[in-house]
C-alpha positions in Angstrom: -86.4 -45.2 200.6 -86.6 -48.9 200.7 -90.4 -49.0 201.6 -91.1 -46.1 198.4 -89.2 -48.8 196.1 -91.3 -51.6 197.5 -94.6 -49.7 197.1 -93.4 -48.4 193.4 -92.7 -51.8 192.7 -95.8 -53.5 193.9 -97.7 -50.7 192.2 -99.1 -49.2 195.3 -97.3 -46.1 195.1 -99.7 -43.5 193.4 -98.7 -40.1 191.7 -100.2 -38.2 194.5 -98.3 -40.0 197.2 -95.2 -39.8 195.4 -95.1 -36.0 194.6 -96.4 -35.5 198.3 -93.2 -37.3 199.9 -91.3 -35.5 197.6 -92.8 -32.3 198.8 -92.3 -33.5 202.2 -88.2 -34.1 200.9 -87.9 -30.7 199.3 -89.0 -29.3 202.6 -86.7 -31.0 204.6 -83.8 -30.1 202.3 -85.1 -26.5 202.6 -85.2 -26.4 205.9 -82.5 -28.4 206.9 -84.3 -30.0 209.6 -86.3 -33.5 209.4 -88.8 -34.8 212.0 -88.1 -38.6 213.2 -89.9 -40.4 215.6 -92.3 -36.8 216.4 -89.0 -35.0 217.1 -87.3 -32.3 214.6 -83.6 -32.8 214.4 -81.0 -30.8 212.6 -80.0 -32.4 209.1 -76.2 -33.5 209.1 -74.6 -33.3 205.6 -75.5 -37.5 205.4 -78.8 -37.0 205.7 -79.2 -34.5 203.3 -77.7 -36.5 200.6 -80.0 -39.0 201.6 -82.5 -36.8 201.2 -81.6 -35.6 198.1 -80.9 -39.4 196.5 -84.5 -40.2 197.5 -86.1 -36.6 196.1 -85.0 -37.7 192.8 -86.2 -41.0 192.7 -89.6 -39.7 193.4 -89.3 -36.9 191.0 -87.6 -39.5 188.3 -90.6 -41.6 189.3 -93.2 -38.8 188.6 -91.7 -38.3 186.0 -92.6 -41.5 184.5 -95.8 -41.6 185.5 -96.6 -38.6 184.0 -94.8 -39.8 180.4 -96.9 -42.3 180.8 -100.4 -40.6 180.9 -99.4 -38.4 177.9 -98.9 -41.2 176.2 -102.3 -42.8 176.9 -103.9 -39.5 176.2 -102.3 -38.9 172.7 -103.4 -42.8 171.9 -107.3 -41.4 172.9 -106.7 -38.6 171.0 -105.2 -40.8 168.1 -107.3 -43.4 168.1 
């Protein structure tokens, strides 16, 4: 999650990217299996919560962003 919170930080992390990783998380979750390093290994109960803590900082996160574009879009329509 730490190189998510840099790239939301610097900016760099667009909509797109986020809901796809988050995707990627729900997956995972679904599945209970997570690919590392080209293999796919079992998710022990750690992971998961890991998982989950970083699928709702995305979603929290696309969630914003998505706030935010209403809001620009009822000042266009307001203005």
């Amino acid at each position: 999650m730490a190189e998510l919170e840099k790239k939301i930080e610097s900016g760099k992390l667009s909509y797109e990217e986020a809901l796809e990783a988050l995707s990627s998380v729900v997956k995972s979750l679904e599945s209970g299996k997570v690919i590392t390093g080209g293999e796919e290994k079992d998710l022990t109960l750690d992971d998961s919560i890991k998982l989950y803590r970083t699928g709702k900082f995305l979603s929290d996160y696309c969630e914003k962003l998505l706030t935010e574009a209403q809001n620009q879009i009822k000042e266009i329509n307001n203005g």
